[in-house]
C-alpha positions as CSV (number, residue, x, y, z in Angstrom):
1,X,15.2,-80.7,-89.3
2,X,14.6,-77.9,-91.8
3,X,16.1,-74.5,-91.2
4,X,14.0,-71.4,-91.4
5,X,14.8,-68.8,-94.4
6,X,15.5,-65.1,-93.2
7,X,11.6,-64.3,-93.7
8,X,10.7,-67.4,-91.8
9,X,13.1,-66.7,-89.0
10,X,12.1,-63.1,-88.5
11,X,8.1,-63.9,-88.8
12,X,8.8,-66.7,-85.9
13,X,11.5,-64.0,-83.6
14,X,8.5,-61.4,-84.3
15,X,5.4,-63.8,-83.3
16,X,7.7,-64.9,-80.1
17,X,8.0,-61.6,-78.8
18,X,4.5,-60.6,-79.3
19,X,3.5,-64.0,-77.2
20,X,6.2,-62.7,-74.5
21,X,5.1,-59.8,-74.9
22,X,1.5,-60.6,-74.1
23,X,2.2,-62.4,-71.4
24,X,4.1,-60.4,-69.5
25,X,1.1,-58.1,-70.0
26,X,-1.2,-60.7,-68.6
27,X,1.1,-60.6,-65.5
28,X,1.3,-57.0,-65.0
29,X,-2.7,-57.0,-65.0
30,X,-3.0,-59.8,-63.0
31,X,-0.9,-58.3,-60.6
32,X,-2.6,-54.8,-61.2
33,X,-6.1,-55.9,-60.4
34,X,-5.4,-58.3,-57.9
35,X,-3.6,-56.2,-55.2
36,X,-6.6,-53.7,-55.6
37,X,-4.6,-50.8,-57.6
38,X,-6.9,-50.9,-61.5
39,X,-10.3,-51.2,-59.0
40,X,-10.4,-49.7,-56.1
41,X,-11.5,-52.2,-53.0
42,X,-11.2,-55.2,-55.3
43,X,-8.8,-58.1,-54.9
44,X,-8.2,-61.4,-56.0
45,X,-7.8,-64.0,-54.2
46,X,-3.8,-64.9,-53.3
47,X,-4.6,-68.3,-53.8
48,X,-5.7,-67.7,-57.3
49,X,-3.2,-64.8,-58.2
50,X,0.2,-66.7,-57.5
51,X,-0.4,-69.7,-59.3
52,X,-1.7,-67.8,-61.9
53,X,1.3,-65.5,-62.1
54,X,3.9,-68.4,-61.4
55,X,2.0,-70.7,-64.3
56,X,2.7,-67.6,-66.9
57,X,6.8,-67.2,-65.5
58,X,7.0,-70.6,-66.5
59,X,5.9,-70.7,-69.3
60,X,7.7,-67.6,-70.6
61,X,10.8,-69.4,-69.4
62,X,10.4,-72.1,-71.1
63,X,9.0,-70.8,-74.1
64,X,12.7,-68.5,-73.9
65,X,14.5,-71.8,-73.3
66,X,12.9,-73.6,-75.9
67,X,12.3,-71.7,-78.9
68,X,15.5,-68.3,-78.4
69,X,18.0,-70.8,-77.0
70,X,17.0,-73.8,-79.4
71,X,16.7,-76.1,-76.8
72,X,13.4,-77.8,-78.9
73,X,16.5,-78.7,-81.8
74,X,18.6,-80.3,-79.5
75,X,18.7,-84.4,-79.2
76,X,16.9,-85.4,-76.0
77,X,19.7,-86.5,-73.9
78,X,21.3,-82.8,-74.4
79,X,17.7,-81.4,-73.0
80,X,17.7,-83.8,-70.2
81,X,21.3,-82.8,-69.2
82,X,20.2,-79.1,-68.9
83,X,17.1,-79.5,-67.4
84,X,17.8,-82.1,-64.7
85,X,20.1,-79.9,-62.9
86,X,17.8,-76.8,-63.5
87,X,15.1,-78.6,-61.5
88,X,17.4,-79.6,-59.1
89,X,18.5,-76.2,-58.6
90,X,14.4,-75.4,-58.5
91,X,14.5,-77.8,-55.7
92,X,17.2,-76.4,-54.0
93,X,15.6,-73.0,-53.4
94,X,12.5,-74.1,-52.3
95,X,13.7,-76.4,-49.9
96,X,16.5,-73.5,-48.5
97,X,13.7,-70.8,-48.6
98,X,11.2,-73.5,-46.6
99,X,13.9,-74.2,-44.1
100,X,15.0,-70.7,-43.4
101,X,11.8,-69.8,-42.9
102,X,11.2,-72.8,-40.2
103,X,14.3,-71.5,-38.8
104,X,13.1,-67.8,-38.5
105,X,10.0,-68.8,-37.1
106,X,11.6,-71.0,-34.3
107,X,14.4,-67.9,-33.8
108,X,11.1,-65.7,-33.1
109,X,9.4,-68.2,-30.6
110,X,12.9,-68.6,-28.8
111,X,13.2,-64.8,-28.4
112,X,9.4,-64.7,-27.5
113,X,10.2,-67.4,-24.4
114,X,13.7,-65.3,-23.3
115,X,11.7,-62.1,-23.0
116,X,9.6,-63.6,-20.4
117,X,9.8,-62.9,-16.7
118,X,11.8,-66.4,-15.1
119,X,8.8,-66.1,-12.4
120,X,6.5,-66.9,-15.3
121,X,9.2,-69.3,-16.6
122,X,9.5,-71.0,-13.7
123,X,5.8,-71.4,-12.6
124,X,5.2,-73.3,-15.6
125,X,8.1,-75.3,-15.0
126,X,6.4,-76.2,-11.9
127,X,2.6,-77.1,-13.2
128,X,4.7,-79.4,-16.1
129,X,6.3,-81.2,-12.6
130,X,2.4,-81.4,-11.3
């Protein structure tokens, strides 16, 4: 592996953070025009605008892990180490963020059922018997 001379370096910091740069416009427009505030009445679909905008975070992040923290330099059992847990910890959130949301949405129903009258309650307790 050759190392970059100064001019080399600072041409490939400089081209980085036009990419980022770039990008992070993309996202900004993306968002912009999709929730309807650049054209009035026009939105994209959600569908189409999260990936989207998730697909660019990514790849800014790894671009940033990559190429500004010289992961791409290392050996490959050094990028396995810090990636593995980094996708675990991916993993992690989802799952926590898909379970409290299961458990905020039987929390409601629960709430929903004790605010009922017990007559109501208890007549359907009775067609269930029937």
């Amino acid at each position: 592996m050759a190392h970059l001379d100064i001019e080399a370096g600072k041409k490939a910091v400089v081209k980085g953070l036009w990419l980022l740069g770039i990008v992070t416009l993309l996202e900004v427009f993306i968002a912009l025009i999709g929730n309807g505030h650049i054209i009035d009445g026009f939105h994209l679909p959600k569908l189409l605008m999260y990936p989207a905008m998730i697909a660019l975070s990514l790849y800014k992040a790894y671009f940033i892990i990559f190429e500004f923290m010289h992961m791409k330099y290392e050996v490959k059992g050094m990028v396995r180490s810090v990636l593995l847990p980094a996708t675990l910890l991916i993993w992690a959130i989802i799952a926590f963020m898909s379970e409290g949301n299961y458990w905020g949405v039987r929390r409601a129903q629960i709430k929903e059922f004790n605010e009922r009258p017990a007559t109501e309650v208890k007549m359907e307790k009775q067609e269930i018997k029937n």
